[in-house]
Every structure is written in structure tokens, then in C-alpha cells.
C-alpha positions in Angstrom: 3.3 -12.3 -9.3 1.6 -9.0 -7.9 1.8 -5.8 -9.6 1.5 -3.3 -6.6 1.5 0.6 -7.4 5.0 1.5 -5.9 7.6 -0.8 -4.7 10.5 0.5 -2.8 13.6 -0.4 -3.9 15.8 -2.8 -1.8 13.0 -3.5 0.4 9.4 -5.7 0.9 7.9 -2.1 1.1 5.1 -1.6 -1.2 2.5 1.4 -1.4 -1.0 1.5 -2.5 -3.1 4.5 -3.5 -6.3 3.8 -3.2 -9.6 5.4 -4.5 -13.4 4.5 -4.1 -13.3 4.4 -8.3 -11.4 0.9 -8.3 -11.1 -0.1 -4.6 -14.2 0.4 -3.3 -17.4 0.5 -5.5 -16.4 -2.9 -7.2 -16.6 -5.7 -5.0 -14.7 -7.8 -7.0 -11.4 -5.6 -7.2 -12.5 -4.9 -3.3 -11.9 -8.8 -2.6 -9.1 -9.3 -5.2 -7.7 -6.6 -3.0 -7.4 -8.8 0.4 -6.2 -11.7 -1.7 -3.4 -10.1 -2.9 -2.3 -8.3 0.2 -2.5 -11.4 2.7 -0.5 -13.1 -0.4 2.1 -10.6 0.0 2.3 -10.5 3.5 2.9 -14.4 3.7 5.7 -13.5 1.4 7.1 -11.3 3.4 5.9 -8.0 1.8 4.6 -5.0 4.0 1.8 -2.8 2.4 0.5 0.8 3.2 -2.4 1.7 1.8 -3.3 6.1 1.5 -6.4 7.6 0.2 -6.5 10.2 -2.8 -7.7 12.5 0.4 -4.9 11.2 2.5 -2.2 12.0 -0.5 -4.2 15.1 -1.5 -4.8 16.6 2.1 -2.2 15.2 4.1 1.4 14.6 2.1 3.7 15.4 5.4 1.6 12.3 7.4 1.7 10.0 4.0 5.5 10.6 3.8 6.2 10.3 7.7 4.1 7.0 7.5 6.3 5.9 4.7 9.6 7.2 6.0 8.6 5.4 9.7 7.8 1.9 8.1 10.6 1.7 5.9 13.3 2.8 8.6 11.5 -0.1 11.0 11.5 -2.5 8.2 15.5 -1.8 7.5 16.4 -1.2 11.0 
């Protein structure tokens, strides 16, 4: 009942992009946030949340982070 921004297909692997705009100044969408995640992780559902500057800066760490949980998530 979540709407996450990318879920990989096949698995409980979901990524979040987060910026300081939506995710950080408003303290509402900050605590809607938790919510959500400890929702989906009760549900089985394993999140990993980047930066703009981690995406913008670092693109070889975000994919290795990505490519490391989804391989220990699938075995």
C-alpha cells in the first residue's frame, strides 16, 4: 500500500532517492518517512536510501550498494 521510488523486480528490494526538498525540511514527510519504511520492513521489504549527492557524485558506490544487497537478498 506504499508507493516507493523504484522497486526491483522479483525481489522486496526497493530504492529511495532522497533530497532535503521533500525528505528533510518537512517534518511531516520526514516522519511519514519512518512510518513507511519500518512498515515495509515488517513486511519483509529491504530499503536503501541515496542522496541526490550520493547518485550525483558517487554512481559506481550507489550501483555496487545496490548490486551487493540484491545479490544477498537472492542468494
Amino acid at each position: 500500500g506504499y508507493e516507493v521510488d523504484f522497486l526491483v523486480t522479483g525481489t522486496r528490494l526497493y530504492i529511495e532517492c532522497e533530497g532535503w526538498t521533500y525528505h528533510g525540511l518537512d517534518k511531516d514527510q520526514f516522519e511519514f518517512d519512518r512510518v513507511r519504511a519500518a512498515h515495509l520492513l515488517a513486511n519483509g521489504y529491504v530499503g536503501l536510501r541515496f542522496t541526490w549527492a550520493q547518485i550525483m557524485r558517487r554512481p559506481e558506490f550507489v550501483a555496487r550498494q545496490i548490486t551487493e544487497s540484491f545479490f544477498s537478498i537472492n542468494g
